[in-house]
C-alpha positions, 0 to 999 in steps of 0.5 A: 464489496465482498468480505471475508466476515459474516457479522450481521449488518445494521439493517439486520440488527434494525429490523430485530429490534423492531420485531422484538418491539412490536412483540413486546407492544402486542402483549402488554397491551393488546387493546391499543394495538393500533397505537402501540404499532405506531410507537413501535414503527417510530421507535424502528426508525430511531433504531435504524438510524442509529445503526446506519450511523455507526456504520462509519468511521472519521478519516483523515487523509490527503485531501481532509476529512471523510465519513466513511462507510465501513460497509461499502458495497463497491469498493475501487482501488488503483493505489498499488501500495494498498493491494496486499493489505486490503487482501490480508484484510478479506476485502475484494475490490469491484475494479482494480488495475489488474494490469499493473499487479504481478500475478505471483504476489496478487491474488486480485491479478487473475481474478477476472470478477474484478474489472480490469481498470488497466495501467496508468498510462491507458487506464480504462477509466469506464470500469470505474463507472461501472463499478458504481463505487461508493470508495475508492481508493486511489494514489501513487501510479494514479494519482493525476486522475483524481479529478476524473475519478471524482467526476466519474463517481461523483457519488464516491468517497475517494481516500488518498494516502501519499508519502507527504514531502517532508515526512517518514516514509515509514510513518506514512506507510502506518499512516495508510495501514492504520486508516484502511484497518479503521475502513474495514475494522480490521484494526487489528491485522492493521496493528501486526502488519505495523508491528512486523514492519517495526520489528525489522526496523528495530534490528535494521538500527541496532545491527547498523554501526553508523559509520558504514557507507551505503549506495542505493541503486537501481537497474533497469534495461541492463543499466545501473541508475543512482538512487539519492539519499532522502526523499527524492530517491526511490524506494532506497532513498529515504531509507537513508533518514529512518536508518541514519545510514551514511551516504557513500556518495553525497549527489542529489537527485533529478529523477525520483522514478528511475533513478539518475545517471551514474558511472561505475566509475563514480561507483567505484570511486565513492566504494560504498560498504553496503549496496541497496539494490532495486532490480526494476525489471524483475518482475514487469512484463518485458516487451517483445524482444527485450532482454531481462538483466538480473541485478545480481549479474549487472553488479557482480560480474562488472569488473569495474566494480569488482574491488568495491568493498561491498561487493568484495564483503558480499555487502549487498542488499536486493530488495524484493523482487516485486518491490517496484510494483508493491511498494506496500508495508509489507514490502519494505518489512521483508526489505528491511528484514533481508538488511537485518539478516545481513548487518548481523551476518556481517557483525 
């Protein structure tokens, strides 16, 4: 791993100690120079060793507890969530799936140093090998290869940070912000990405009035898909639980990746105040021949949707347009600082 600090290692700091020793041997007692250079290499390695040891940090993640490197020398990441801040940290991956990263938001995207691990759906696991990582860190669109990384770098430490069922969201983006910051004592560009976000989330619930309803979509390939309220939904959907915002249609859903089927009519219908849009395609790369169709004129052109009070009132929200490829802290700050800025327009 590469990074952007120039602090000394503990190995430096060991062997300084050990020549200011030796020095301080040689000139109190020149006579017993051989016993003196013996208490001076003794006490070299109680040094070197209590500095390796504080070269690690205890972290908790999904699978338990970890000691942790906070020098590691290879670094591999497949957890989309986590590019944006490793880069806001100065930290450059080994290998990383460069294919799945948008190349206006990533600095990592074209960096041809950093081994290409592929997509999800035909990774190239053999970078991983590699690499010779002494951390990963893995999740959401990779998280089924656990078990393979584990037996490809056996050696590795590998750190899983997932929304847990049943928890924040928002808390659990905190939760992965936090224990990268311990990994790579950024601590404190950890603790402004989580005060940025907070401060968004702040205006979000005191601009809200608790009443307006509030859609969550999805578009892809030209087509509109229902996002559920609470944790099954993507993306939008647990929004709905840290803002207590009010459904305008009350449909659970089956596919938590893309969405469910939904009408315009039953959009119609339910007349949500506010729509959250997630616009899939905007930024992946289309195949051939296929067609890219913005969310913006899905929506606002569709006559069927033409007297909905939010797009009547101009009441709807599009997150980021890398947002399906981030999904990271910083994402869901501009997220929620876009619906900030449009609940008190709208006061």
């Amino acid at each position: 791993m590469r990074s952007s600090t120039g602090t000394p290692g503990p190995r430096i700091l060991g062997g300084l100690c050990v020549g200011v020793i030796a020095l301080l041997g040689l000139s109190a007692c020149g006579s017993d120079a051989a016993a003196d250079e013996a208490g001076a290499s003794e006490t070299a390695e109680e040094a070197g060793g209590d500095a390796e040891g504080s070269g690690t940090v205890t972290i908790q993640d999904d699978h338990g507890t970890h000691e942790v490197s906070t020098d590691p020398s290879s670094v591999v990441v497949t957890d989309n969530r986590s590019y944006r801040t490793l880069e806001a940290f100065g930290v450059e991956p080994t290998a990383a799936a460069r294919s799945l990263m948008d190349a206006q938001t990533h600095a990592y995207a074209e960096d041809e140093s950093i081994l290409d691990l592929g997509n999800h759906r035909e990774p190239d696991l053999e970078n991983v090998v590699a690499a010779e990582p002494d951390l990963i860190i893995n999740g959401q669109r990779f998280q089924d290869y656990y078990e393979d990384l584990s037996a490809l770098a056996p050696d590795a430490t590998i750190l899983e940070f997932e929304p847990q069922p049943e928890a924040d969201l928002v808390e659990e983006l905190i939760r992965k912000t936090e224990s990268l910051g311990e990994v790579f004592g950024k601590e404190d560009v950890a603790a402004e990405l989580v005060e940025e976000l907070q401060t968004e989330m702040t205006r979000v619930q005191d601009a809200y009035d608790g009443e307006s309803t509030v859609m969550g979509l999805l578009t892809s390939g030209g087509d509109m898909s229902y996002v559920a309220p609470g944790p099954d939904g993507r993306a939008i959907g647990p929004v709905f639980d840290s803002f207590n915002l009010t459904p305008a249609l009350e449909q659970e859903g089956e596919n938590e990746s893309h969405g469910d089927d939904i009408s315009v009519e039953a959009i119609a219908a339910a007349n949500p105040d506010w729509l959250l849009l997630l616009d899939r395609d905007a930024r992946l790369t289309l195949d051939e021949g296929e067609e890219y169709s913005p969310a913006a004129e899905i929506v606002e052109d569709s006559a069927a949707l033409a007297n909905v009070s939010a797009v009547e009132n101009d009441q709807i929200v599009y997150l980021p347009e890398n947002f399906y490829l981030t999904e990271d802290i910083q994402a869901y700050t501009e997220f929620f600082r876009d619906f900030a800025d449009a609940l008190e327009a709208a006061e």
